[in-house]
C-alpha positions in Angstrom: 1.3 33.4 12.0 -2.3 32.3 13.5 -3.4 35.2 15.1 -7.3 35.0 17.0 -9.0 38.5 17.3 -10.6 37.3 21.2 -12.2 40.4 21.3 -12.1 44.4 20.9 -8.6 45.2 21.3 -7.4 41.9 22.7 -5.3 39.5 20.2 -3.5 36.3 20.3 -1.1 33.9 18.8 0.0 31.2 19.0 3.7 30.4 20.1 5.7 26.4 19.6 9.3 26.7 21.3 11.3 23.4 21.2 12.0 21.8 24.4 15.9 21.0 23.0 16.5 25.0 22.7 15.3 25.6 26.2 17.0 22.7 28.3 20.3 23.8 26.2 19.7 27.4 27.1 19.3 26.1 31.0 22.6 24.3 30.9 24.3 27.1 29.2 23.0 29.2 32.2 24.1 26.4 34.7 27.5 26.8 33.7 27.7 30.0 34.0 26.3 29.9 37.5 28.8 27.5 38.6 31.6 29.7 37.9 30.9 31.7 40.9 28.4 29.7 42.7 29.1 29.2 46.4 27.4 26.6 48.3 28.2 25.1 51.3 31.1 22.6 51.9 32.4 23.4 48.4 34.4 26.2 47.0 33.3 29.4 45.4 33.1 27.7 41.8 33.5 24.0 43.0 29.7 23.2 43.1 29.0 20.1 41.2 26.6 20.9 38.3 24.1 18.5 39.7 23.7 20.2 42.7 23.0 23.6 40.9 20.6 21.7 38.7 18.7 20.4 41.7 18.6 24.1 43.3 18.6 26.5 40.6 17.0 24.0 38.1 13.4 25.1 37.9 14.2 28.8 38.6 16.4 28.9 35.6 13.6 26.7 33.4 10.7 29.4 34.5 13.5 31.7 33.3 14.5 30.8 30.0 11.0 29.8 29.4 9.9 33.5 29.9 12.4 35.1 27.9 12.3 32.6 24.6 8.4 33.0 25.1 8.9 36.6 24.6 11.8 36.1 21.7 9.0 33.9 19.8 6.4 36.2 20.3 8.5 39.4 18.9 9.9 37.0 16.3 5.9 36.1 15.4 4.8 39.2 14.9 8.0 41.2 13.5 6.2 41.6 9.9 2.4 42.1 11.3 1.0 45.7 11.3 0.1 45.5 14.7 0.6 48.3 16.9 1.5 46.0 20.4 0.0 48.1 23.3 1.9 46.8 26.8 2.9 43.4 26.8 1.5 40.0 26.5 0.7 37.5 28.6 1.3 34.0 28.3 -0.6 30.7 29.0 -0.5 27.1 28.3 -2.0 26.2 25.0 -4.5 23.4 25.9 -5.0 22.2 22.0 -0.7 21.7 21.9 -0.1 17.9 21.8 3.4 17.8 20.9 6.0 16.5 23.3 9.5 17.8 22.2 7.7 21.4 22.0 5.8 23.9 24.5 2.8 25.2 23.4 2.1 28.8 24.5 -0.9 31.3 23.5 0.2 34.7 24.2 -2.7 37.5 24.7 -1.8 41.2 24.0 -3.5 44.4 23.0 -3.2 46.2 19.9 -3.9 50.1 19.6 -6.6 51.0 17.4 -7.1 52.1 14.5 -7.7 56.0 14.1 -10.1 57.1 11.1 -10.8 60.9 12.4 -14.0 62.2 12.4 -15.8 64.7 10.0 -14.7 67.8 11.5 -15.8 70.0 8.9 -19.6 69.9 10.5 -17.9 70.6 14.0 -18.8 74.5 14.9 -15.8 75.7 18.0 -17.0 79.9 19.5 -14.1 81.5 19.9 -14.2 84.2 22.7 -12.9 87.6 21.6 -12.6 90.4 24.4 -10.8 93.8 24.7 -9.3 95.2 27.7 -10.7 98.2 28.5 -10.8 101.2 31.2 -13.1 99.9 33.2 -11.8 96.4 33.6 -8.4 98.1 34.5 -10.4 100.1 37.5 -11.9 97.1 38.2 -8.8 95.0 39.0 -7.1 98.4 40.8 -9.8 98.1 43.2 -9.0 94.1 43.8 -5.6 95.5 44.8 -7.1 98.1 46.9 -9.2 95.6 48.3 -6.2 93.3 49.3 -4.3 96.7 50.8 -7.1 97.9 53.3 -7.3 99.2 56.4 -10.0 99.8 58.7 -10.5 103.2 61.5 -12.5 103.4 64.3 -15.7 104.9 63.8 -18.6 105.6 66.0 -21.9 104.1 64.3 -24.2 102.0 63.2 -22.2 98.7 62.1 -22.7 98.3 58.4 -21.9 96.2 55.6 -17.8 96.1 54.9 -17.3 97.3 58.1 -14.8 95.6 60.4 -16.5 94.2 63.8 -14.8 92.9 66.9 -17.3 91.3 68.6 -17.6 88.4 71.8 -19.4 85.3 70.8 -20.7 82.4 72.6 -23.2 79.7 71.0 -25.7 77.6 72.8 -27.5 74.4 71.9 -29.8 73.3 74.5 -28.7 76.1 76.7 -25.4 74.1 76.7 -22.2 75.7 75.1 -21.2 73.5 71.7 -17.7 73.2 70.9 -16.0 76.3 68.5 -19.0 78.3 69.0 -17.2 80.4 71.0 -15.2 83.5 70.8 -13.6 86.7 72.3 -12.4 89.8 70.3 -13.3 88.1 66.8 -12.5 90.7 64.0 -15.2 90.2 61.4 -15.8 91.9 58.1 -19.4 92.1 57.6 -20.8 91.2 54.0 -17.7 89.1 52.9 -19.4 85.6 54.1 -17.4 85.2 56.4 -20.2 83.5 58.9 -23.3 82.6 58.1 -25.8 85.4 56.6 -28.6 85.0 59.5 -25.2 85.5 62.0 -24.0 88.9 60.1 -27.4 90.2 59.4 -27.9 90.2 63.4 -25.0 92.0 63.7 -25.3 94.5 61.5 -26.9 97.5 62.7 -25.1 97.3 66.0 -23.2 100.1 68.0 -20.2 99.8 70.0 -21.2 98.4 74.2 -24.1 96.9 72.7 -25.5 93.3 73.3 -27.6 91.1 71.8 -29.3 87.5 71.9 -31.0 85.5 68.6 -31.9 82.1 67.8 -30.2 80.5 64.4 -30.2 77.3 62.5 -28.0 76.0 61.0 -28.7 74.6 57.3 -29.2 70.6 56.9 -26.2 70.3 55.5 -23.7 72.0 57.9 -20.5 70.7 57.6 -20.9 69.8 61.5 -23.0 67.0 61.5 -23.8 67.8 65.8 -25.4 71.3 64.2 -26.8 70.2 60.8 -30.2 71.5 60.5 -30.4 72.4 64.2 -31.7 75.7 66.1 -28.7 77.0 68.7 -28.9 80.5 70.6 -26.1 83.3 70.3 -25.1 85.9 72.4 -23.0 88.6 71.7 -21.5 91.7 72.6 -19.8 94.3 70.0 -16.7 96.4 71.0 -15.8 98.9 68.0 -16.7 99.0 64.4 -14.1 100.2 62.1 -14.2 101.0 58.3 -12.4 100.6 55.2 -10.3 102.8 54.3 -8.7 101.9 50.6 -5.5 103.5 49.4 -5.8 106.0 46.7 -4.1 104.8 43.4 -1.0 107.6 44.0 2.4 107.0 43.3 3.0 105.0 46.8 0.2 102.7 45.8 2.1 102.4 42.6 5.6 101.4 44.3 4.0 99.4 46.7 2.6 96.8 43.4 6.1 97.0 41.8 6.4 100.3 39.9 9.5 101.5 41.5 9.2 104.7 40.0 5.7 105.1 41.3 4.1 106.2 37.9 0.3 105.4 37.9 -0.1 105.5 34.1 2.9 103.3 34.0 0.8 101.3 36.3 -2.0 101.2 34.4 -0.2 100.5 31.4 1.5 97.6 32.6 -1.9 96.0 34.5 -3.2 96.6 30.8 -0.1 94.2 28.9 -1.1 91.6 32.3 -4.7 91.8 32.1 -4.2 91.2 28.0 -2.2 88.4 28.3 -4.6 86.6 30.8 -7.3 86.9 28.3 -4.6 85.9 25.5 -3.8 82.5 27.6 -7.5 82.3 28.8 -9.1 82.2 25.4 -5.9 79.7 24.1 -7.2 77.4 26.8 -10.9 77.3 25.8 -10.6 77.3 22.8 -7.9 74.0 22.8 -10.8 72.5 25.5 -13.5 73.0 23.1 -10.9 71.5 19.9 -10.4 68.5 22.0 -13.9 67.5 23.3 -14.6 67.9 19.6 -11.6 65.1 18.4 -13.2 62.8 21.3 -17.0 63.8 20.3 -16.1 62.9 16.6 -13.6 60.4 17.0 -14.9 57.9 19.2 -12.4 54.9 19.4 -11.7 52.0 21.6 -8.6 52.2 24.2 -6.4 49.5 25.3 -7.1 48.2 29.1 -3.4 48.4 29.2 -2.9 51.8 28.6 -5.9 53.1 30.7 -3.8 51.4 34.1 -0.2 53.2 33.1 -2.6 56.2 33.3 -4.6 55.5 36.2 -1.3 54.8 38.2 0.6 58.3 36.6 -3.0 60.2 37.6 -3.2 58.6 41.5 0.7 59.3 42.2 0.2 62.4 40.8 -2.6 63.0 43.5 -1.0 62.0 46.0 2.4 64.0 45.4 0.5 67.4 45.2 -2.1 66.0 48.5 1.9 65.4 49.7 3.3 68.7 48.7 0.0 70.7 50.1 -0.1 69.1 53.4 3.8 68.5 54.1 3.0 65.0 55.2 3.5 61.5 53.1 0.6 60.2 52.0 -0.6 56.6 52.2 -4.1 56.8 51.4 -5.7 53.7 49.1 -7.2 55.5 46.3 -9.5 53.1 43.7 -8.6 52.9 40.5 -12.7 54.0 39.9 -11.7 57.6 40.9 -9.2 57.9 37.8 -10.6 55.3 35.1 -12.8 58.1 32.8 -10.2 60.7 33.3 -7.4 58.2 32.4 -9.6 56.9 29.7 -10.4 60.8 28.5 -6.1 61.0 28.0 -5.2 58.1 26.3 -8.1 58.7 23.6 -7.0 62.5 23.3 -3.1 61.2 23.4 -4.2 58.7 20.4 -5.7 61.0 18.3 -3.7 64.1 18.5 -0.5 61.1 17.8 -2.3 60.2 14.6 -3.0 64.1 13.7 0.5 64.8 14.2 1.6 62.2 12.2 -0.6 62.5 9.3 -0.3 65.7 8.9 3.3 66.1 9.9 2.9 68.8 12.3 6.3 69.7 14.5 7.3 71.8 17.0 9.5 74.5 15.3 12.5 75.8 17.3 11.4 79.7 16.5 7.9 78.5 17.7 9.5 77.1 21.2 11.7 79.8 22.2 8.8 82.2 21.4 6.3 80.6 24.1 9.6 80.4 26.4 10.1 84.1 25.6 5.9 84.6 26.2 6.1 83.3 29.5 9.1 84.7 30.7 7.6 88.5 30.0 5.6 87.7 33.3 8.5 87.6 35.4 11.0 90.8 36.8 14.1 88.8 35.0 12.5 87.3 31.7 16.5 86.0 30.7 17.1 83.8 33.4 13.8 81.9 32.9 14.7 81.8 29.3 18.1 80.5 30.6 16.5 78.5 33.1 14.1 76.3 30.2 17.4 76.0 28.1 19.1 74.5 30.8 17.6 71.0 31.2 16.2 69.0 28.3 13.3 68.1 30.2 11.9 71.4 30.6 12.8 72.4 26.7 10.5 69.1 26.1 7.3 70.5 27.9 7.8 73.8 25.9 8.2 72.0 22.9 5.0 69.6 23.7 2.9 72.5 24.3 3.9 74.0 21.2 3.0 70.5 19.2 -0.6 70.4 21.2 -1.3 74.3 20.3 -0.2 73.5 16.5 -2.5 70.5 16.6 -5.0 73.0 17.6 -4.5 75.1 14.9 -5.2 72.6 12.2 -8.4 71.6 13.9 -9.6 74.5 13.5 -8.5 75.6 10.2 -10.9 72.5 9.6 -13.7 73.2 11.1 -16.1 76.1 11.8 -14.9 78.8 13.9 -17.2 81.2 15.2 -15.7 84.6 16.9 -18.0 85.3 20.6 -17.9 89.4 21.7 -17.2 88.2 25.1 -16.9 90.5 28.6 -13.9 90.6 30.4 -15.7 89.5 33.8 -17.4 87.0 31.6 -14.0 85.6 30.8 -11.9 85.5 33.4 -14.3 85.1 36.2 -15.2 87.9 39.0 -13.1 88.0 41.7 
């Protein structure tokens, strides 16, 4: 087998099928067709084989042609070591000169080879963070936060305070459109409006009015008030504060503890907030593992591949812009918006293939039902989800492939340097 290495990835051969095994293949078809055949003036099976020849004749040849192509090319290379990525295409082979034969050239891609990288030079900081008192008060007082309420008071408006206030915006003495409003309820020092808008408010007492110039940055998201100077007047009517509940045994019921124990509170907000920082460090930690494969394992990656994934990655998109909006979408997305990331998971998908191979890595069945079990803790009835991943195949599969990716993750870095990071809580998970 003469096979041409065009160039990168890209291979061909070259393919001789005899014109005697296609125009015998055609006929065979032909008869077959005319058993049920119906044409015009002639009963169903009654066609004359001439007539299907002249109508079906070069349908059936483009036919034949394509699938004995394909027969010739599997047939070729059935004892290569090439790794066929997609399929091949076909053309004419203009150096062929026989007559009684076809000469094709089919063009395909192979996957490369994978010859990992030294790892052992490859340093990967492992976060390590402890849960502690304060980071349980701190995310008591989000909770607090998200249950407040708000009192009339008579004074001074202030930061946190609740304001309901008239509003009506000018530009050029002229009213602009949504820059007006009546009995808006605004919390002061959340961001809500603009900081020059709140910091004019604050200070304010109930009956009073005011009038201030503002502009509006250059890159306001309305392009009619993008760097431009507009007047405001408004009038405030109350100004309420917070008022956040105490952390008491109704607080406690009303976040799930139906017993309304606060130190069973605390105690379970400890297990949540531990495994958050469990499943947060898991996930930098596999980021950081596979920007190193792709860092030390540069390879090549069929054009082939890179189009399944730019079509999986843009319907993807458009199912979750689809399930967010409630409306079909329809939108023509490039193929430029998904090429790297595409590119970024075939390499990964690649390499972590070869890794598991190599090394023989597997996704144990005490390994799967302990993630299942893992994630079920989160929930108020951890069997049923356990009963519910059993259930289908398909979902016991995604279990199982994150169990093969964090085992994969393990071996990478029992190769290389790992580094444990003292890390903060905030620091990890983010402020909220």
């Amino acid at each position: 087998m003469e096979t041409i290495q065009s160039n990168g990835l890209e291979r061909s051969v070259n393919l001789t099928i005899p014109l005697n095994q296609i125009q015998e293949e055609v006929a065979k078809r032909l008869k077959h067709l005319s058993k049920t055949a119906k044409m015009q003036g002639f009963r169903p099976g009654k066609v004359p084989l001439s007539m299907l020849e002249k109508q079906y004749g070069g349908q059936l040849h483009q036919e034949v042609l394509g699938d004995m192509a394909q027969n010739h090319f599997y047939q070729a290379i059935k004892d290569s070591q090439f790794k066929v990525a997609g399929y091949p295409t076909y053309d004419a082979n203009p150096e062929h000169k026989e007559e009684t034969t076809i000469g094709l050239v089919a063009k395909f891609e192979v996957f490369p080879d994978i010859v990992l990288g030294n790892l052992k030079e490859v340093t990967i900081n492992r976060p390590v963070t402890e849960v502690t008192d304060a980071d349980i008060d701190r995310t008591l007082d989000i909770l607090r936060k998200q249950r407040v309420t708000y009192t009339v008071v008579d004074r001074a408006a202030s930061n946190d305070d609740q304001v309901v206030i008239d509003f009506k915006g000018f530009l050029d003495d002229e009213p602009f459109a949504g820059g007006e409003a009546n009995n808006y309820q605004l919390v002061l020092g959340q961001n809500q409006f603009l900081p020059d808008f709140e910091a004019n408010v604050l200070g304010m007492k109930k009956g009073e009015s005011k009038s201030f110039d503002l502009t509006f940055p250059a890159d306001y998201q309305a392009p009619n008030l993008a760097g431009k100077t507009v007047r405001f007047d408004i009038q405030l009517h109350e100004v309420k504060e917070p008022l956040l509940p105490a952390i008491d045994e109704e607080f406690a019921r009303s976040v799930g503890i139906q017993d309304g124990d606060v130190a069973k509170l605390r105690a379970d907000m400890k297990k949540n907030l531990e495994r958050e920082v469990k499943n947060r460090i898991k996930a930098k930690v596999k980021d950081h593992v596979m920007q190193a494969l792709l860092d030390t394992t540069p390879i090549e990656v069929p054009q082939f591949s890179i189009a399944q994934e730019v079509q999986r990655i843009r319907q993807n998109t458009l199912a979750d812009l689809e399930s967010r909006t409630g409306k079909k979408q329809s939108l023509d997305l490039p193929d430029s918006l998904f090429v790297d990331q595409a590119k970024r998971r075939v390499s990964l998908g690649l390499i972590l293939g070869d890794i598991i191979t190599k090394e023989s890595l597997s996704a144990k069945p005490e390994q799967v039902k302990a993630l299942i079990e893992e994630m079920a803790s989160a929930y108020e009835q951890p069997e049923e989800i356990v009963r519910w991943y059993y259930q289908q195949k398909d979902r016991l599969q995604e279990a199982e492939t994150v169990v093969l990716e964090d085992n994969v993750v393990e071996w990478v870095c029992s190769q290389v340097n790992t580094v444990n990071v003292p890390t903060q809580f905030e620091e990890l998970v983010g402020k909220e």
